[in-house]
DRENKOL-617666 format. One record per residue (C-alpha): residue in three letters; x, y, z. Coordinates in steps of 0.1 Angstrom, whole numbers, plus 5000, padded with zeros to 4 digits. Each point is the difference from the previous one (the first is absolute). Layout:
! DRENKOL-617666
ALAXYZ
...
This chain:
! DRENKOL-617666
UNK871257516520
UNK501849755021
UNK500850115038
UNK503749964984
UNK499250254976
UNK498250235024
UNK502350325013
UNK499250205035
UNK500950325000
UNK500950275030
UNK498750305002
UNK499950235026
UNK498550365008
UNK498250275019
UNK496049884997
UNK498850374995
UNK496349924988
UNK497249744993
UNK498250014973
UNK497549745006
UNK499149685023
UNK497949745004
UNK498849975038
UNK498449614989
UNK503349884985
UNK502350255009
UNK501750054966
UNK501250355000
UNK501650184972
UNK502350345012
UNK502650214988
UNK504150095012
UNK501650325011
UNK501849934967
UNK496549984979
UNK500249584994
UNK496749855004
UNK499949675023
UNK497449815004
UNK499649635021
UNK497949875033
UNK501050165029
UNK497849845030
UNK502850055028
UNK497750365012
UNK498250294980
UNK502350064967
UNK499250395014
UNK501950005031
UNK503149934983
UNK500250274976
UNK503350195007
UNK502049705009
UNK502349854982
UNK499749714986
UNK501649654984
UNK498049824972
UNK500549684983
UNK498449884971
UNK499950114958
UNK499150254978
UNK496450014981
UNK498150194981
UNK496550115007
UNK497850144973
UNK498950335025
UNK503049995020
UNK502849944973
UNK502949855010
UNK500649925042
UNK501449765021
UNK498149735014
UNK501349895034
UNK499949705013
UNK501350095037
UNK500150415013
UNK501750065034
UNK500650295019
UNK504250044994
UNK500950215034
UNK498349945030
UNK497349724988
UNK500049865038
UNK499250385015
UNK497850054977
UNK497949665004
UNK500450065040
UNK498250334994
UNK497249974976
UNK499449624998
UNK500849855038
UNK497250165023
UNK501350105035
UNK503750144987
UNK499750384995
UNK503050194983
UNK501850095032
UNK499849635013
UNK501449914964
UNK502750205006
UNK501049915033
UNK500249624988
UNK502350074967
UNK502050245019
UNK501049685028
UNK499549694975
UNK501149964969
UNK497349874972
UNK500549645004
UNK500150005038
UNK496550205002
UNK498949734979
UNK501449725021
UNK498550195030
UNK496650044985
UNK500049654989
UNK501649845033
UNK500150165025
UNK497550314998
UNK500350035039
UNK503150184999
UNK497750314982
UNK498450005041
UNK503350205010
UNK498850284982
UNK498450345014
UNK496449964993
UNK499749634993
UNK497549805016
UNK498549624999
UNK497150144981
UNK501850184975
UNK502849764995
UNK497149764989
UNK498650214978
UNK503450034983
UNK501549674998
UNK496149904986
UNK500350244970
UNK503749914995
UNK499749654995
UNK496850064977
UNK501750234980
UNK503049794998
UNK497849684993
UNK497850174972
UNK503050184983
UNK501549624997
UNK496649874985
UNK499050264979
UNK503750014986
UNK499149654991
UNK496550004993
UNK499850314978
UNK502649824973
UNK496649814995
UNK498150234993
UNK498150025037
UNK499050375009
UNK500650155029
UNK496549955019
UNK500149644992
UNK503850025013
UNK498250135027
UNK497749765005
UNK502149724998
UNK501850165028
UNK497350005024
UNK498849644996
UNK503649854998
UNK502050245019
UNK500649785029
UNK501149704976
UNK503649915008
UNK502250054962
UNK497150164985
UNK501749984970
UNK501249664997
UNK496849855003
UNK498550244971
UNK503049874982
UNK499349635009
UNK496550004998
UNK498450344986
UNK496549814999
UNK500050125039
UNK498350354986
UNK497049874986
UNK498450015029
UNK500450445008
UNK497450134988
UNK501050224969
UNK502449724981
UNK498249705000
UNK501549744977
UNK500650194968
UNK502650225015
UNK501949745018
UNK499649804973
UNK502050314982
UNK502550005024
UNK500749635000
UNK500150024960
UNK503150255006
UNK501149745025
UNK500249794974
UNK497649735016
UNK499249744977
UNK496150094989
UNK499249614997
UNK501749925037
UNK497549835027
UNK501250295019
UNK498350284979
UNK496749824992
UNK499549925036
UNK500150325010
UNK497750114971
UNK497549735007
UNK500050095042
UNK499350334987
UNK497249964974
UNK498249795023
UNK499650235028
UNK499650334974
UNK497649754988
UNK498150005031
UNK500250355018
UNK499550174971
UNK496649794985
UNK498849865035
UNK500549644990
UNK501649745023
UNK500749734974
UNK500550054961
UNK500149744969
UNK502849864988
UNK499450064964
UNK499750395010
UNK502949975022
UNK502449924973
UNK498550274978
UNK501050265028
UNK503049845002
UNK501150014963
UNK499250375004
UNK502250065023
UNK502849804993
UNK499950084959
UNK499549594998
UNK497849814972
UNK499349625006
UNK502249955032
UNK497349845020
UNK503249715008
UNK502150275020
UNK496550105014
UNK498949665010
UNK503349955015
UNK500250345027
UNK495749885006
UNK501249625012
UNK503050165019
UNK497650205017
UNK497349755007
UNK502749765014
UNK501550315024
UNK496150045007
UNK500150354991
UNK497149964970
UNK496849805007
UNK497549804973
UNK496950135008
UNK497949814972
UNK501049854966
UNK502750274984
UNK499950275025
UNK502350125023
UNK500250225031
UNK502850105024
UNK500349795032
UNK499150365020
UNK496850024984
UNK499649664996
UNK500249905043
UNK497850305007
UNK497249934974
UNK499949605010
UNK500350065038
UNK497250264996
UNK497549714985
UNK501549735026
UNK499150305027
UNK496249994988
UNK500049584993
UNK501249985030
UNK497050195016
UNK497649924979
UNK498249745020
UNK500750165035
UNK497550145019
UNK499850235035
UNK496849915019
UNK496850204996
UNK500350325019
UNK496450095009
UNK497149724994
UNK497750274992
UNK501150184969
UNK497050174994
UNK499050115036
UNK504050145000
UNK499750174967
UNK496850255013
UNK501950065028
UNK503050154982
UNK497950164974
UNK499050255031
UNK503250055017
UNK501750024961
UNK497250254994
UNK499249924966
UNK498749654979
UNK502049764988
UNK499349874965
UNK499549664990
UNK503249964981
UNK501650135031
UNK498249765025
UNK501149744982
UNK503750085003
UNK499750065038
UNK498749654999
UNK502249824988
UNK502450125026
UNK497249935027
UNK499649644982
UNK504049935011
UNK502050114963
UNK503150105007
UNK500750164969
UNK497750184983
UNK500650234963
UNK497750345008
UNK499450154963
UNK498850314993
UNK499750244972
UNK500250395007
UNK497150135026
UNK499149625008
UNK500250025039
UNK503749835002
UNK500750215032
UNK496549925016
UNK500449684996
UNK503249915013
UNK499050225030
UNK497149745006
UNK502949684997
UNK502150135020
UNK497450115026
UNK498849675000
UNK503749875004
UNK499850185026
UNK497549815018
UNK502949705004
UNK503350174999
UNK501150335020
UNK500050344979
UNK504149985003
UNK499849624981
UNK498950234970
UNK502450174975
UNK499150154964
UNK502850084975
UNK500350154968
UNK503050044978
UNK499950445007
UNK500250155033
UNK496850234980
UNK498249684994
UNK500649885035
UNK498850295011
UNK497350004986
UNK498649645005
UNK500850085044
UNK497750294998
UNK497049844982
UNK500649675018
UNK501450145040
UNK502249765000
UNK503949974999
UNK501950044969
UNK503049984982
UNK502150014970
UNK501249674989
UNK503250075005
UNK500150155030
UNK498049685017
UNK502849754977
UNK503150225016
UNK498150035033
UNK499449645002
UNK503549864980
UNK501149765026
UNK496949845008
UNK498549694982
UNK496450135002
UNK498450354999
UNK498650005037
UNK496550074983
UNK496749815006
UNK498450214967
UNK501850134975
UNK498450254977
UNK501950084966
UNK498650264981
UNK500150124966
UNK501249664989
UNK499650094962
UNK503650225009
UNK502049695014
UNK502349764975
UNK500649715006
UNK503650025023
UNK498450225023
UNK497149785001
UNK501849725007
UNK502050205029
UNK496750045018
UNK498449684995
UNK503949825014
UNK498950185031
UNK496349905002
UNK499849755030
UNK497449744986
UNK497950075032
UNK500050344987
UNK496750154979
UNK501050194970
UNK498050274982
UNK500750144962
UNK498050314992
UNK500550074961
UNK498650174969
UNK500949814973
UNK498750244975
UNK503350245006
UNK503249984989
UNK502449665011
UNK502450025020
UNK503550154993
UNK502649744997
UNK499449634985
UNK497049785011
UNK496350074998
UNK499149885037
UNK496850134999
UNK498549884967
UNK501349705002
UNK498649905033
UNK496850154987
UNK500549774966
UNK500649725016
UNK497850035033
UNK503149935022
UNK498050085032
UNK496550095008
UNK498750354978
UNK497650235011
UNK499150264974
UNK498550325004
UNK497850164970
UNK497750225016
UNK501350354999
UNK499650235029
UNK499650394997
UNK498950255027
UNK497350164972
UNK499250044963
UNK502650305000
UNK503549745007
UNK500849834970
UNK503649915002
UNK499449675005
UNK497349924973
UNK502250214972
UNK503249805012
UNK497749674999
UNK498450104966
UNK503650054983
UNK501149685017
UNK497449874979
UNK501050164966
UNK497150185003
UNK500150394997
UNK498150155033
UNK498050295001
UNK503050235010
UNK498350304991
UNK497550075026
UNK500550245034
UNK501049775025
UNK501650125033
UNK503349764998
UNK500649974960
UNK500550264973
UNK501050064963
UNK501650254985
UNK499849974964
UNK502750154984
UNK499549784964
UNK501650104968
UNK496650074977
UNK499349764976
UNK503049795009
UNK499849704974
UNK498750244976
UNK502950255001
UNK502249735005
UNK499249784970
UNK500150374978
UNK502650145010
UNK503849984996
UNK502049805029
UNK502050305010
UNK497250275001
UNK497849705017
UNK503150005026
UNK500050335007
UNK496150035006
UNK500549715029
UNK503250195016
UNK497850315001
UNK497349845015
UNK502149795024
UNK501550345010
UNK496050125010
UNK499549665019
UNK503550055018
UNK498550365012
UNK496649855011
UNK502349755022
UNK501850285019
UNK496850225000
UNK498849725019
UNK502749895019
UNK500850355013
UNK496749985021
UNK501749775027
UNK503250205006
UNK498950155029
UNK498449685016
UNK502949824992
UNK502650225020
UNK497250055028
UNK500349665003
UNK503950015002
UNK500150275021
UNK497849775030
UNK502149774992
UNK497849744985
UNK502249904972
UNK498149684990
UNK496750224994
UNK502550204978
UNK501649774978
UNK496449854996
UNK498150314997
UNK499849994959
UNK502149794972
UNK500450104965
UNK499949664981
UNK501349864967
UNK500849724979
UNK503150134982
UNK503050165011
UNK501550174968
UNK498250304984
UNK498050355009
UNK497849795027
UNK502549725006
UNK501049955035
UNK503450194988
UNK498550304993
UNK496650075022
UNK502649925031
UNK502250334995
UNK497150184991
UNK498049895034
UNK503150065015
UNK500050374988
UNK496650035012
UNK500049825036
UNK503650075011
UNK501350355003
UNK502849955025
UNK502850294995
UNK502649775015
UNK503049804982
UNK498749754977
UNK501949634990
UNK500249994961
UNK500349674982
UNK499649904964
UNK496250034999
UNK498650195030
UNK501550205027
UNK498849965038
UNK498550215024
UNK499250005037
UNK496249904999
UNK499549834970
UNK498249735003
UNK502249654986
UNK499649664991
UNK502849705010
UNK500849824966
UNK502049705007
UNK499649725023
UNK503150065019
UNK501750025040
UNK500850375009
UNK501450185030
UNK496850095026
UNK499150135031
UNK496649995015
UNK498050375003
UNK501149975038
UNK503549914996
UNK500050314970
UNK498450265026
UNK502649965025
UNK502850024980
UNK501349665001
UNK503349884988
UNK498749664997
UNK498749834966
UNK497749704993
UNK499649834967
UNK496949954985
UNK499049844970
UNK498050304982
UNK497449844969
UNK499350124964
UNK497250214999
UNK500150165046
UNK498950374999
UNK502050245017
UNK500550375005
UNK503550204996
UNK500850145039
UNK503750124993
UNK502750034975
UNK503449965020
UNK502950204971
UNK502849965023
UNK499049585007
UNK498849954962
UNK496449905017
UNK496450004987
UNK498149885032
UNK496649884995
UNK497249915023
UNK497749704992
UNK497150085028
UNK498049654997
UNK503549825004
UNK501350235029
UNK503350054981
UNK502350274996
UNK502349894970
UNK503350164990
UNK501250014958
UNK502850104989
UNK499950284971
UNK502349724979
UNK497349764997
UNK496850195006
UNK498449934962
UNK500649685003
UNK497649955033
UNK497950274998
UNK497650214978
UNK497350315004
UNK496749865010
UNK497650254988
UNK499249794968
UNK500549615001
UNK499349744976
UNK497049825004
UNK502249645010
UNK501550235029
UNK496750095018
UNK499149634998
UNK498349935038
UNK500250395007
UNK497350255007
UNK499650344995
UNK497050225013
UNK500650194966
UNK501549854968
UNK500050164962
UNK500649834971
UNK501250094963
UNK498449884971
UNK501650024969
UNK500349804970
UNK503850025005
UNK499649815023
UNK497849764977
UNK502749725003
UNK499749935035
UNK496350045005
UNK497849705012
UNK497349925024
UNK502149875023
UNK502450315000
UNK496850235003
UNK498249825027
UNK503249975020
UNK500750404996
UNK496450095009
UNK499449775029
UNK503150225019
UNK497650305002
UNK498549975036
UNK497850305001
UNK500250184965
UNK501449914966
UNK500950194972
UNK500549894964
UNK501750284977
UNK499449944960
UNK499349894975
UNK496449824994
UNK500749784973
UNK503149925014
UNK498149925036
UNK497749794978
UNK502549774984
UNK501749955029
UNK496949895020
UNK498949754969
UNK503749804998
UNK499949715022
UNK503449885018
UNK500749644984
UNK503549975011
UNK500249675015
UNK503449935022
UNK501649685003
UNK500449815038
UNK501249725012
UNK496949925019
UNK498749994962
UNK502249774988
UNK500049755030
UNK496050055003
UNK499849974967
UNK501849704997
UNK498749845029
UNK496150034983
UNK501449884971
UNK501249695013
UNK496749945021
UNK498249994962
């Protein structure tokens, strides 16, 4: 049917009942006073606050095969009243009496004028204030703004919490909806749309699908999916176009893609790393700058700091109180010998923390103890390395905002540790503000997981012996009854450890289906699939037998106000996120278990949220902050602070009449304020993570599930990251053959760097 063709049609009506609706999409379907079903999107509020006022639809008559024949509407508004009724239940700040006040001394269109010009005039009011006026003219022009775009949005098919999203990334935008309409390419980029959607919206544009326009937005896109999402910081051309003709529904276009490639190597935007690869000019500067950083010290030396090594070395081994190894002799040596930079390697249990202790002690001998700083990317791990070290710490990004206007960090030693967690921007960001006077330390384990993000520092430094390596092997334990660090090194191995033994810190619980393969290969699929629910359903109640031991040292600790010991104390563990022991599922039952707080709760779509729960940040993102001082005297005054994927944190208050979830990150000293509109997009329940979440964390106490459903993400390298978490005890929950498997497949995944290519290239050319 043409639009010529196509008829709208009025109806209007009391809205008397609904008979269903969809919170995700909000489609609803509902009946009249008069009995005629309706049905449509309705994302202005809840379709339920509206029933018993009248309303005006337009849009057509269908038939639906349950609902026979209704109207589906393509606009509903309230008929009387729509403005009190909006000033009531949608704009927070007006109650009804206010409402009434203002429609009884301005007509509609002058409240609106007010509101939207000049909302000090509302100040002459009884019971109007600065403060409340704020609040009001805020929710006004939100409401106003996100009734616009999702009356244009939702013609496209865009729900309601992507509506919403949209809104909170773009709000601020000056003729939001022009520049949708011009360019609707602009939404890739929130997370939740990515380039199909837009790409869906731009089709109903009518945007040609061969313009430069569309495929340079596409190929800007794919390359940096490309890259967060596999760890890689450069890709091959040939695989480039194949993502490309995936996206863009092409075949044989490599001309059009050649074309937006040049464009973008002439603007400087895309780099050639080696013969037919590609990376983006972001990744590309910070990768090359980090290999000119270690060129550029590769043949600069400090002078000797004590003549007599060994002589020193006896010395320390008293007031250290314990011997050093060979392996980690030799790394405080080459320090002594006048390396600036030096790679410290060690597996699990290896001495990492000894060691370093010894370098920088040594440092010590030259600089003062202030010249010293060690950062890690957590405020856990930094933590961590100041008490095992006694020296300063910091999180990386705290010591890059501290230090944002200077050249240099005002460091003599710098100390990064767990290196193996850093990609290659934030690399680069530290190494821009290395002095080349100054003597630069990375501590790593390059047997866990890389980093998150794109680059694979760590390895590749390692790979390509960018700087001098010292690598510990020698595995440390306190007797013959501590064996996290020989299981977690066995499994790094492939090899399967002797995990059932009584040892103090490690234990399995075999919860295995009997005679898996057997049963398996026997039986049919769906009474195989029941025998694994049943049995993940007896693991599940192991994990919360388990778990239910550290209640009461977990709220002892809360109570003396030692949050970090809290949200440390013990960490349920696992790979997946979906299922009976993904993270989905074992957080609201932990959360049953640990958190019985009779107050008001915040529901969202997946969990609701409770004073004392214990959280985790999700999203790299600038949020409203105090510090714990400025929260404890009631400040008005707010910082920002840039708060990082993956920060612990514990719930301290849920404001109802602000829309606040207030959260306290103890190792950052930072008291930060959520609104309930966004919370699931920053924030989650922490009592189960995945495994890539607790990367550089530890826990005194860690559990973890093991469960051939979880067969598809299991690997060495998963397994000896998970395990090496457990500080003081570790549980594995399971199955055996499962456990087994998992220990035996080796991570090959390989990722591809720039350092590769240019290294690469560079030894090529040399043969």
């Amino acid at each position: 049917m043409s639009d010529q063709e196509y008829k709208s049609f009025k109806l209007t009506g009391v809205l008397k009942k609904v008979l269903y609706k969809n919170d995700e999409n909000k489609y609803v379907i509902a009946v009249l006073e008069n009995n005629q079903k309706i049905c449509g999107t309705y994302f202005d509020t809840d379709i339920e606050k509206i029933v018993g006022e009248e309303v005006i639809l337009t849009g057509n008559w269908t038939t639906h095969k349950k609902y026979g024949v209704q109207f589906e509407f393509d606009t509903l508004e309230l008929k009387e009243a729509e403005l009190f009724f909006f000033l009531t239940k949608i704009v927070k700040g007006i109650g009804h009496k206010f409402a009434h006040e203002l429609l009884e001394k301005y007509s509609e269109e002058e409240l609106i004028d007010i509101l939207n010009n000049n909302p000090n005039k509302l100040l002459d009011f009884k019971g109007i204030k600065e403060k409340k006026l704020e609040k009001i003219v805020a929710s006004w022009q939100k409401f106003k703004h996100l009734r616009e775009l999702g009356s244009f949005l939702a013609k496209y098919g865009v729900t309601s919490n992507l509506i919403t999203k949209i809104y909170s990334s773009l709000g601020e935008v000056d003729n939001l909806i022009e520049k949708i309409k011009d360019n609707p390419y602009i939404l890739i980029n929130i997370r939740g749309i990515g380039f199909k959607k837009a790409d869906e919206i731009a089709k109903a544009l009518g945007i040609d699908p061969r313009s430069e326009f569309r495929i340079m937005a596409c190929l800007n896109y794919t390359l940096k999916e490309f890259c967060d999402n596999n760890g890689n910081s450069s890709i091959d051309k040939y695989h480039l176009y194949k993502l490309l003709d995936e996206s863009l529904r092409f075949n044989n276009e490599e001309a059009l893609y050649e074309q937006a490639i040049s464009k973008m190597l002439v603007d400087e935007e895309l780099f050639v790393t080696s013969e037919n690869r590609y990376a983006l000019s972001m990744l590309y500067y910070a990768e090359k700058n980090i290999l000119d950083f270690f060129t550029r010290r590769a043949n600069e030396k400090n002078r000797v700091i004590t003549s007599n090594f060994e002589d020193y070395i006896v010395k320390k081994e008293k007031t250290l109180g314990f011997e050093l190894s060979d392996e980690q002799k030799s790394a405080v040596e080459l320090i002594n010998g006048g390396d600036k930079t030096l790679f410290l390697i060690g597996y699990a249990g290896t001495g990492k923390s000894t060691s370093s202790r010894a370098i920088l002690e040594l440092l010590e001998e030259v600089v003062s103890y202030d010249d010293i700083m060690t950062i890690a990317l957590s405020g856990i791990a930094s933590q961590r390395i100041a008490d095992t070290t006694g020296y300063n710490s910091s999180t990386i990004q705290s010591l890059l905002v501290k230090h944002k206007e200077k050249d240099f960090f005002p460091y003599k030693v710098i100390l990064l540790d767990e290196a193996s967690m850093v990609n290659s921007v934030t690399f680069y960001q530290i190494i821009s503000k290395i002095d080349d006077d100054t003597v630069f330390i990375i501590v790593g384990d390059d047997g866990q997981l890389p980093a998150i993000g794109a680059g694979n520092i760590l390895a590749d430094s390692i790979k390509f012996e960018l700087a001098p390596i010292c690598k510990l092997t020698k595995i440390y334990r306190q007797n013959e009854n501590q064996a996290i660090a020989v299981i977690a090194n066995d499994i790094r191995k492939g090899e399967v450890p002797e995990y059932k033994e009584e040892y103090e810190d490690f234990k399995f619980i075999d919860v295995s289906i009997s005679n898996y393969y057997a049963q398996k290969n026997s039986i049919a699929p769906t009474e195989f699939s029941d025998i694994r629910s049943e049995n993940s359903e007896l693991i599940l109640n192991n994990i919360l037998n388990i778990s239910a031991g550290y209640i009461q040292e977990y709220y002892d600790f809360i109570k003396k106000k030692n949050i970090s010991k809290a949200l440390t104390l013990f960490q349920v563990i696992t790979p997946m996120k979906g299922g009976l022991l993904g993270v989905d599922n074992l957080n609201m039952q932990l959360q049953k278990l640990f958190n019985h707080t009779k107050g008001k709760a915040h529901k969202t779509k997946l969990y609701e949220y409770k004073i004392s729960d214990k959280v985790i940040h999700i999203k790299n993102e600038n949020m409203k902050a105090q510090t714990m001082s400025m929260y404890k005297s009631g400040s008005s005054d707010f910082l920002e602070r840039r708060v990082y994927n993956g920060q612990l944190g514990l719930i301290i208050k849920l404001d109802f009449e602000e829309d606040k979830c207030i959260v306290l990150y103890p190792n950052d000293d930072m008291v930060v304020f959520y609104d309930f509109d966004g919370l699931s997009n920053l924030l989650s329940l922490a009592y189960c993570l995945t495994i890539h979440k607790t990367q550089g964390m530890e826990y005194d106490n860690a559990l973890i599930p093991m469960s051939f459903s979880h067969y598809i993400m299991h690997n060495t390298k998963l397994l000896y990251t998970a395990i090496t978490r457990a500080k003081s005890m570790c549980f594995i929950v399971g199955e055996d053959e499962a456990f087994k498997s998992a220990c035996k497949k080796l991570e090959i995944t390989i990722r591809e760097s720039v350092i590769n290519d240019l290294m690469t290239k560079v030894n090529t050319n040399i043969i």
